[in-house]
BABADO-194975 format. One record per residue (C-alpha): residue in one letter; y, x, z. Coordinates in steps of 0.25 Angstrom, whole numbers, padded with zeros to 4 digits, always signed. Each point is the difference from the previous one (the first is absolute). Example, Ala and Ser with C-alpha at 12.3 -4.5 7.8 and 13.67 -1.06 7.14 Angstrom:
<recs>
a-0018+0049+0031
s+0014+0006-0002
</recs>
This chain:
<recs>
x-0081-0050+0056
x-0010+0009-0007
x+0000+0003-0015
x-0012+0006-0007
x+0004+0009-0011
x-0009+0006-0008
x+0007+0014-0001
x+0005+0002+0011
x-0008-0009+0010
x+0003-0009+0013
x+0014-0001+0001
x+0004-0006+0014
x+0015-0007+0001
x+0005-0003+0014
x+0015-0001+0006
x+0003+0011+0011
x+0004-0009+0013
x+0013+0002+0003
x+0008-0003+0014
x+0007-0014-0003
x+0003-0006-0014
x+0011+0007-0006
x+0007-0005-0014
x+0003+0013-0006
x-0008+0014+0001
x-0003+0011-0006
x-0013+0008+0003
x-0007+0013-0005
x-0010+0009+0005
x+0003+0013+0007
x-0006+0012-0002
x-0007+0000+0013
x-0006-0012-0007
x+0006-0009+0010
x+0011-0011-0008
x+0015-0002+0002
x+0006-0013+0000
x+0016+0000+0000
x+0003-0015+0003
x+0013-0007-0001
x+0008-0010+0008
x+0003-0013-0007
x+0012+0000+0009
x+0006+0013-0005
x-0005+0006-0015
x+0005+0013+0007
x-0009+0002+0011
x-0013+0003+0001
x-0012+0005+0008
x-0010+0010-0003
x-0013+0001+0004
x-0014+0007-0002
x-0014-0006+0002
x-0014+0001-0003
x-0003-0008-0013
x-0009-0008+0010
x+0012-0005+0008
x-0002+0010+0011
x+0007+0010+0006
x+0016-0005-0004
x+0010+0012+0004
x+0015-0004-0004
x+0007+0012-0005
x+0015-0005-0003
x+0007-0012+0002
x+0014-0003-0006
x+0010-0001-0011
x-0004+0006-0014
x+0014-0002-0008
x-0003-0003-0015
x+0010+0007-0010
x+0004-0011-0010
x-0005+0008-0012
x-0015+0002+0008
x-0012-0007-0005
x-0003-0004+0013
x-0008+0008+0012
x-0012+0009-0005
x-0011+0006+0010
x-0005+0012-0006
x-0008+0010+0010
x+0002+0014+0000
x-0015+0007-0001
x+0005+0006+0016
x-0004-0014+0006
x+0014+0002+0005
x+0013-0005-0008
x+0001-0013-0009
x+0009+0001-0013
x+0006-0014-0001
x+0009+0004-0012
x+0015+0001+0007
x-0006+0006+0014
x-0012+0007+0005
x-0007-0005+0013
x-0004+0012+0009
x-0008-0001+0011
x-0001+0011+0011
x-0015+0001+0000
x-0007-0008-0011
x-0001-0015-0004
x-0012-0002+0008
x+0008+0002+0012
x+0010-0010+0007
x+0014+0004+0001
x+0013-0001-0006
x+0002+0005-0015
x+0013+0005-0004
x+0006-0004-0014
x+0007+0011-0008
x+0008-0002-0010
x-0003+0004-0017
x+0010+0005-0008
x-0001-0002-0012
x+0009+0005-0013
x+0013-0005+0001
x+0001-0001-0014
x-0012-0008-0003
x+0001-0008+0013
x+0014-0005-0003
x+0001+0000-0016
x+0005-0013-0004
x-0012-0003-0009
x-0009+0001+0010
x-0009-0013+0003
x-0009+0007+0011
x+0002+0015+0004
x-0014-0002+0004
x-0010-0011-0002
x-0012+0007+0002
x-0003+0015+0008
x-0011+0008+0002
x-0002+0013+0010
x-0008+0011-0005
x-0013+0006+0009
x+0005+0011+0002
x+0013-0007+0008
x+0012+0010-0008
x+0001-0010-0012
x+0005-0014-0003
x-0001-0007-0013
x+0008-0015-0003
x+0002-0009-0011
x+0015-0004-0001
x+0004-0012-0009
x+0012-0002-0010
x+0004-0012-0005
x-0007+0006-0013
x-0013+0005+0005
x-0007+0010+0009
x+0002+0015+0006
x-0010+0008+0007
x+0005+0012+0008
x-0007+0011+0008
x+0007+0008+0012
x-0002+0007+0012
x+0001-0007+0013
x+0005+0010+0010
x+0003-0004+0014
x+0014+0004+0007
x+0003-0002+0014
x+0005-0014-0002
x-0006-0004-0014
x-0009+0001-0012
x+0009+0006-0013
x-0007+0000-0013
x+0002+0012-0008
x-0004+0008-0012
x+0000-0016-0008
x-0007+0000-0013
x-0004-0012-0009
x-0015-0002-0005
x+0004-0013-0008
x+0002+0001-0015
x+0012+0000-0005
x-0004+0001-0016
x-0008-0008-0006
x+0001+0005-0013
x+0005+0015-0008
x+0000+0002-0014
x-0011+0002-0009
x+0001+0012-0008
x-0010-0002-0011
x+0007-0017-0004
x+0013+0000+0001
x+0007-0011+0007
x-0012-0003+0008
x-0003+0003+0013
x-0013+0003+0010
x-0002-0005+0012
x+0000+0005+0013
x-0008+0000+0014
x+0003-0010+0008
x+0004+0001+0012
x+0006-0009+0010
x-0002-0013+0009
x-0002+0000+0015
x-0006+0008+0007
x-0012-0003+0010
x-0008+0011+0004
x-0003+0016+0002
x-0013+0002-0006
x-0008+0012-0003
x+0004+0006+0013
x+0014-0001-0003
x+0000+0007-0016
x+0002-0015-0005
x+0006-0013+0000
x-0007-0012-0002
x+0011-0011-0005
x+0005-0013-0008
x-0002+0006-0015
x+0002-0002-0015
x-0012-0007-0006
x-0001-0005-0014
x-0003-0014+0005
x+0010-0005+0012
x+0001+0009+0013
x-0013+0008+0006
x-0001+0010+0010
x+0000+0013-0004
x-0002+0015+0006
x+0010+0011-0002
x-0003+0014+0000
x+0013+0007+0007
x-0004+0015-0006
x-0002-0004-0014
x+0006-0014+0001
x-0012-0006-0010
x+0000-0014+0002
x-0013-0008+0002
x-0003-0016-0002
x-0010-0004+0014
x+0000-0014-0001
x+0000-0008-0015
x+0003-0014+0002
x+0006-0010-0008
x+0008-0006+0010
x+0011+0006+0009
x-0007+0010+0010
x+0005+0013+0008
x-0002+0005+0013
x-0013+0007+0000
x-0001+0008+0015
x-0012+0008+0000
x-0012+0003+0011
x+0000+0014+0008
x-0010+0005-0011
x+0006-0008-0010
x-0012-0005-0006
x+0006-0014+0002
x+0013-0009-0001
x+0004-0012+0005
x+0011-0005-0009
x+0011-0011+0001
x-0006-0009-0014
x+0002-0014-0005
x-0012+0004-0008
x-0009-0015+0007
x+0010-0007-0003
x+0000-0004-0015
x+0012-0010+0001
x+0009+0009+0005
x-0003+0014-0002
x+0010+0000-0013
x-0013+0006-0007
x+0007-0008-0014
x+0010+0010+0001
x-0009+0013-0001
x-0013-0004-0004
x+0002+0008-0015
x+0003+0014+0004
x+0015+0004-0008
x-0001+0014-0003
x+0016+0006+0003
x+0004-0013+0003
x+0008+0002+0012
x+0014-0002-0006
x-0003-0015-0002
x-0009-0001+0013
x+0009+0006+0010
x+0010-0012+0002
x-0012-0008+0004
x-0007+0008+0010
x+0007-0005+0011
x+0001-0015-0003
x-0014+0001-0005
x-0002+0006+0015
x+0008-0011+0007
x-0009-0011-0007
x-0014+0008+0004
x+0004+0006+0013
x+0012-0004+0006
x-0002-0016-0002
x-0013-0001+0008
x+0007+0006+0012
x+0009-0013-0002
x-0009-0011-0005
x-0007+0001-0013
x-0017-0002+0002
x-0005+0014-0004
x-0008+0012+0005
x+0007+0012+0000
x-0011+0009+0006
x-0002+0010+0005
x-0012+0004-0007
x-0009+0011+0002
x-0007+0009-0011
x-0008+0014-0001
x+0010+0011-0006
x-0012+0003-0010
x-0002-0013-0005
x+0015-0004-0001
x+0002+0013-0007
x-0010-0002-0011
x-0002-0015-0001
x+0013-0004-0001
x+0002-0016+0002
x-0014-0002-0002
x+0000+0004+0013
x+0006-0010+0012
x-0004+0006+0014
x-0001-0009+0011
x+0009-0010+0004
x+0003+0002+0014
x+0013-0013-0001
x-0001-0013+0007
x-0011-0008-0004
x+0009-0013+0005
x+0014+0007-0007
x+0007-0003+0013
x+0004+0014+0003
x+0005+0009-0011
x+0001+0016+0000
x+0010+0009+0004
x+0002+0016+0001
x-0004+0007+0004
x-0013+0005-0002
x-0006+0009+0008
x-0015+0009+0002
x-0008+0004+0014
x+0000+0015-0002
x-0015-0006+0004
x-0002-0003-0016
x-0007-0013+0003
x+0013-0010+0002
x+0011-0002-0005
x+0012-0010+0003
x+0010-0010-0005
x+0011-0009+0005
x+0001-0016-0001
x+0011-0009+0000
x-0001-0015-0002
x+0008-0006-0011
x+0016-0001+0001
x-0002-0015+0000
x-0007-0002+0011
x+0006-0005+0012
x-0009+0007+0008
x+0002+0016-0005
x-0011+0006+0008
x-0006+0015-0004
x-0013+0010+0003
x-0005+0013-0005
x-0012-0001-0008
x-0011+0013+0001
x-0011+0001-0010
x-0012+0007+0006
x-0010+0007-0009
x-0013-0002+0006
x-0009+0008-0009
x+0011+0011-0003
x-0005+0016+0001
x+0015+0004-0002
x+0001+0015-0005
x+0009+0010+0007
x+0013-0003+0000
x+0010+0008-0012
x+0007+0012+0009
x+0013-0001+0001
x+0008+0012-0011
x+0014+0004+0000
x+0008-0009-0009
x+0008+0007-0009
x+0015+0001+0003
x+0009-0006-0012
x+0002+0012-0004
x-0015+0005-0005
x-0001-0013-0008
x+0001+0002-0013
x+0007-0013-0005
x+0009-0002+0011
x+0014-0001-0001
x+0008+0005+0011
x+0011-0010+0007
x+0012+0006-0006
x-0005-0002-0015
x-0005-0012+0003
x+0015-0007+0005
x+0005+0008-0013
x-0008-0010-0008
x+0004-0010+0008
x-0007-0010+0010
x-0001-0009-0010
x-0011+0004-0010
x+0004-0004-0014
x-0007-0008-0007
x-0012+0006-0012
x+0009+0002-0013
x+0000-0011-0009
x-0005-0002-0010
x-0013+0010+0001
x-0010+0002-0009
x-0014+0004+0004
x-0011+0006-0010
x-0014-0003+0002
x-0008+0011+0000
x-0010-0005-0009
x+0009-0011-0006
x+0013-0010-0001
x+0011+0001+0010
x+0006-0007+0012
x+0014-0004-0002
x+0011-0005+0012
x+0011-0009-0005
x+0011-0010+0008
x+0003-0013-0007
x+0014-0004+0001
x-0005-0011+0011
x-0004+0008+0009
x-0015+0002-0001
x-0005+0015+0000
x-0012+0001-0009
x-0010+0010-0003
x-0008-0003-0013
x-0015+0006-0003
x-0002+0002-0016
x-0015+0004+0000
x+0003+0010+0009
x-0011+0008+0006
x-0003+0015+0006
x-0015+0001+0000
x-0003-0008-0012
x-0009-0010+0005
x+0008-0011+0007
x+0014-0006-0009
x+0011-0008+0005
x+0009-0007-0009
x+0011-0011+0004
x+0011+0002+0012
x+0003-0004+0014
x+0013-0002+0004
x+0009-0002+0015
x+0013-0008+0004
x+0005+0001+0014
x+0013+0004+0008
x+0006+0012+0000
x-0006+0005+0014
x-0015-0002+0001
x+0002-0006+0013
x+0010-0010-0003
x-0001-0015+0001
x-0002-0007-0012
x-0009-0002-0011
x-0009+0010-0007
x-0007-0003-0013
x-0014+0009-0004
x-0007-0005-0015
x-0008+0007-0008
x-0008-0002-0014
x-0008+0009-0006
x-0016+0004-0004
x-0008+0012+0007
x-0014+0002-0009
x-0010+0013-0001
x-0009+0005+0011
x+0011-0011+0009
x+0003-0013-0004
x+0010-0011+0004
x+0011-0008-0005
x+0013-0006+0010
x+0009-0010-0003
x+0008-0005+0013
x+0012+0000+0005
x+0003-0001+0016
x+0013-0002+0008
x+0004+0003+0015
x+0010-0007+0005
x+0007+0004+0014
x+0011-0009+0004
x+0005+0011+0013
x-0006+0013+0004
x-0004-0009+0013
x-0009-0009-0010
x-0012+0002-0004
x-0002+0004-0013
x-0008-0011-0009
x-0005-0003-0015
x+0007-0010-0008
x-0008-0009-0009
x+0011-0008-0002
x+0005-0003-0016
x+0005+0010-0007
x+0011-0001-0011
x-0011+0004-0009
x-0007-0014+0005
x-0012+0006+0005
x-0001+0004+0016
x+0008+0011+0003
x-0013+0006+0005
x-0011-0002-0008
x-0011+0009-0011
x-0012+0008+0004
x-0005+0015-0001
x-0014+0004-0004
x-0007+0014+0001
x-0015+0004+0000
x-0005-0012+0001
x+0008-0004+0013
x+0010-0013-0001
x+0012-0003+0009
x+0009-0012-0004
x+0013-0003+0006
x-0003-0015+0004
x-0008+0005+0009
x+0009+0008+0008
x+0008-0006+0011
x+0014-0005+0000
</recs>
């Protein structure tokens, strides 16, 4: 199909013919510009075969055949290219191949090791869920989950005779969100925000680009890894992440609910909360699990990709949308990862059909810019070694505050730089509230009322989890919420799903609104 856009042009989508019809694949290009597909047998979830080819179809060269053993605390099998055109990172191993991944032959897997002490801590949910290789090839950097939250940790990954070993471990997450303010006693100011997994090595290797903090639900943002200043890419109301950006990172294609209005979670995020984290944090990944994670199961909705200019995005915000490059008969539904031609003029996605069909079939998808006069790719830099980041912390303090990151201090107390305060409380039954008393730091936009969150103690538990909020925004912004929503989980197998059912309250458990600059989104209207 072809899109016409009128920023970035003729947008060609196609399928890369692939050698039979195989149920679950991963694909990515290379840095020759050729596309590797790791494909797996139905028969055995351990065994694969790994192949390159043209992104015509042509020219297929299989490289490795054969088990890839998953550790049980692995997110899977990843597929990250080393710039050498030569070794694969696939989180527990690296695939090496002789001569290049063009070339046929048998690749060799090596082992990773990783810390023993993050690897086995008991509190651990994933010692990696998602990781990245640096362009200059000496540097790894991984997201690992707790049953709390989220770490990010850089290393050098220096090759042994037998293996690949980690070393010289920091961690770029934060680990405070908070320190005392000097000038009002018994408040507190807040802190950068850094955290969420990590997807991509941009601007040559010097940052990250990585799920982020945002004042409205979960956006993409970039992370500068020598000064560690935090910038928002992507503002959307709904639950977005994943931006992965072109050669000359002028564009990004990004993993987005942001077409789909049912199911994009937008009621949750459509007022920005300034500081609101401590009541938003519970319901990130539920909120994740309803906009994402059900539409790989059953639910009707788009999940992207979608594709926008940097520049746009940057100063246009959630006026600006992209293009939607997503299945314009919602049969096949994205998956990671996403990848670029170091061409600059396509980039590419994977697709799976929906849990529920009988019939599982997938594809890659390329987008090919037709009208594209990419600039020169950024040059690859040295990434800075843990050590020359100023706000890292090295591995052996980080286990002496412990895996676990505790929790902000409760209650806080935030001044506004220009007037009122943000206050944290939690209720005696359970909800964890943060309430806005005509709070504002520029003096132009005020929030007054509270949100509030009730969930299970881990963020990734079963269950039910409960986001309301009532309050007022007026001044240069204006809007007004009054809602309350519910996920409901019955296993960590199910699909994650929004109860209207009656409440004890007698009105449906998920019911209200939220308004904001003139924009509108009822919670009737999303799906169950």
């Amino acid at each position: 199909m072809t899109i016409n856009d009128k920023t970035l042009g003729r947008l060609e989508v196609y399928s890369v013919p692939l050698p039979g019809s195989p149920w679950d694949i991963s694909g990515t290009y290379t840095p020759s510009g050729r596309v590797l597909v790791a494909e797996r047998r139905a028969d055995d979830s351990d065994h694969y075969r790994v192949y390159t080819l043209n992104d015509d179809g042509g020219e297929m060269r299989v490289i490795f055949e054969g088990d890839i053993p998953q550790k049980k605390t692995a997110n899977g099998i990843r597929w990250m290219c080393f710039a050498d055109n030569r070794s694969v990172l696939l989180g527990d191993y690296v695939l090496e191949c002789e001569d290049s991944l063009d070339a046929s032959g048998q690749a060799k897997l090596y082992p990773v090791r990783y810390p023993a002490a993050l690897e086995h801590a008991p509190a651990v949910f994933r010692h990696w869920s998602e990781i990245i290789v640096s362009p200059d090839m000496e540097h790894i950097v991984w997201t690992m989950l707790t049953f709390t939250g989220a770490d990010n940790f850089i290393g050098r990954l220096v090759r042994t005779p037998d293996e690949y070993v980690i070393e010289d471990v920091y961690c770029v997450s934060s680990r405070s969100m908070f320190r005392p303010d000097p000038e009002n006693p018994g408040c507190v100011i807040p802190q950068t925000v850094r955290g969420g997994e990590v997807k991509q090595f941009i601007k040559g290797g010097a940052a990250l680009s990585l799920v982020g903090n945002s004042d409205s639900l979960a956006d993409s943002v970039i992370e500068e890894l020598d000064t560690g200043a935090v910038r928002q890419f992507s503002d959307t109301p709904g639950y977005e992440e994943t931006a992965i950006f072109s050669p000359d990172e002028e564009l990004a294609i990004c993993m987005s609910p942001r077409f789909s209005a049912k199911t994009n979670a937008a009621l949750l995020g459509l007022i920005p909360l300034p500081h609101s984290g401590y009541a938003r944090m519970p319901i990130i990944n539920p909120a994740y699990q309803y906009a994402i994670g059900s539409e790989r199961i059953f639910r009707r909705g788009l999940i992207g990709p979608a594709l926008a200019d940097t520049k746009r995005t940057l100063a246009e915000g959630r006026r600006y949308m992209g293009a939607d490059l997503g299945d314009p008969e919602n049969r096949f539904v994205y998956y990671s990862p996403m990848s670029w031609s170091p061409c600059g003029t396509k980039a590419m996605w994977n697709e799976r059909t929906r849990l529920v069909d009988p019939a599982r079939q997938a594809r890659l998808r390329v987008v090919r810019l037709l009208d594209r006069e990419p600039a020169a790719p950024v040059p690859a830099v040295p990434t800075p070694d843990g050590s020359a980041i100023p706000y890292a912390i090295p591995l052996d303090e980080f286990l002496k505050q412990g895996v676990v990151n505790a929790a902000p201090v409760v209650p806080f107390r935030i001044r506004g730089k220009a007037s009122g305060e943000i206050v944290s409380f939690d209720s005696e039954d359970g909800w964890r509230t943060v309430r806005y008393d005509d709070y504002s730091d520029d003096g132009k936009t005020f929030w007054k009322g509270e949100i509030a969150s009730k969930s299970p103690a881990s963020m990734y538990d079963a269950g039910k989890n409960a986001f309301r909020a009532a309050l007022t925004v007026r001044g240069e912004h204006n809007g007004r919420a009054d809602f309350r929503v519910v996920f409901t989980q019955k296993s960590l197998r199910d699909p994650v799903m929004l109860s209207f059912a009656p409440a004890s309250d007698g009105l449906p458990a998920t019911h209200g609104f939220s308004e904001y600059d003139g924009v509108t989104v009822r919670a009737e209207d999303m799906e169950a």
